[in-house]
C-alpha positions in Angstrom: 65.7 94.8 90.2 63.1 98.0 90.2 65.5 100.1 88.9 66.0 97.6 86.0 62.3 97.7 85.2 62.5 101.1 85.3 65.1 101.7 82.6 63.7 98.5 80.1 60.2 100.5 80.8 61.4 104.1 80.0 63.1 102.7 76.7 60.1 100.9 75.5 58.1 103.7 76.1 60.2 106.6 74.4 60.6 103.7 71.6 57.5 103.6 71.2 56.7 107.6 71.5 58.9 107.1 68.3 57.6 104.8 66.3 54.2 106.9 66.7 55.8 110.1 65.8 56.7 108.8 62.8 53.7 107.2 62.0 51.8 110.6 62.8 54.3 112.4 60.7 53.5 109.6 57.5 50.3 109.8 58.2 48.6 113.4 58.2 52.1 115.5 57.8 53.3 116.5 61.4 56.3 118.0 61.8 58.8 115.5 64.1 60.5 116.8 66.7 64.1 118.5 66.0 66.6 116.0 68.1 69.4 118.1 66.6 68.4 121.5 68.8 68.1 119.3 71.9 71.5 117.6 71.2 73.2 121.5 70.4 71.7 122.2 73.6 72.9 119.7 75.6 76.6 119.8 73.7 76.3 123.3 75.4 75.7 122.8 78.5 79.5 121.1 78.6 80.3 124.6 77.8 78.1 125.8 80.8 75.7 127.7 77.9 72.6 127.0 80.3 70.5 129.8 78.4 70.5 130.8 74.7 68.4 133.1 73.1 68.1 131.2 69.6 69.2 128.1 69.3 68.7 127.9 65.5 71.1 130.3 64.8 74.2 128.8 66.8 76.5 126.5 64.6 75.9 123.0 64.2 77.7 120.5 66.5 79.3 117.1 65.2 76.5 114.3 66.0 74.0 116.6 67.5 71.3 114.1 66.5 72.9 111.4 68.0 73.6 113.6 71.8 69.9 114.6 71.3 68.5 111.4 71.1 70.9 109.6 73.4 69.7 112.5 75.8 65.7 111.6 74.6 66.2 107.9 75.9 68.2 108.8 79.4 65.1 111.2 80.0 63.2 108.3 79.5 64.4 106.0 81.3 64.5 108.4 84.2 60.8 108.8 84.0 60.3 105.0 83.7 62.5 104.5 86.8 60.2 107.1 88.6 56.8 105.0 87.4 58.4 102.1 88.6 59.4 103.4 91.8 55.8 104.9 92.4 54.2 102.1 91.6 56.4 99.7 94.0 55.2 102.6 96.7 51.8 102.9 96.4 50.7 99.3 94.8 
């Protein structure tokens, strides 16, 4: 059951990293992260491209944004499993 607390926790919380990136980005200009280079990089790593010296200038891959964010919310929930798991262990 921890491990499903973990993942509903990791996806509220990038979620809601989200919705306050945007509202930062509304709200005094900031620049929001680029999902689209961490979706190239990950597309690459199926082509075991571990290191790359600029990832701007490699081509675009189809539905980068989507691979970068699907990859945003699996880190996530990784982390959440790991604050759920620590906090079964020590609380």
């Amino acid at each position: 059951m921890f491990l499903f607390y973990g993942i509903f926790s990791g996806i509220i919380a990038t979620a809601l990293f989200d919705i306050f990136q945007i509202s930062l980005s509304y709200a005094y200009n900031v620049n929001k992260s680029k999902w689209n280079l961490i979706g190239r990089y990950f597309y690459g790593l199926m082509d075991k491209k571990y290191f790359i010296e600029n990832i701007e200038s490699e081509g675009t891959v189809i539905n980068e944004v989507q691979i970068g964010y699907i990859a945003h919310y699996i880190i996530g929930s990784i982390f959440g499993i790991f604050y759920v798991t620590l906090n079964i262990i020590f609380f």
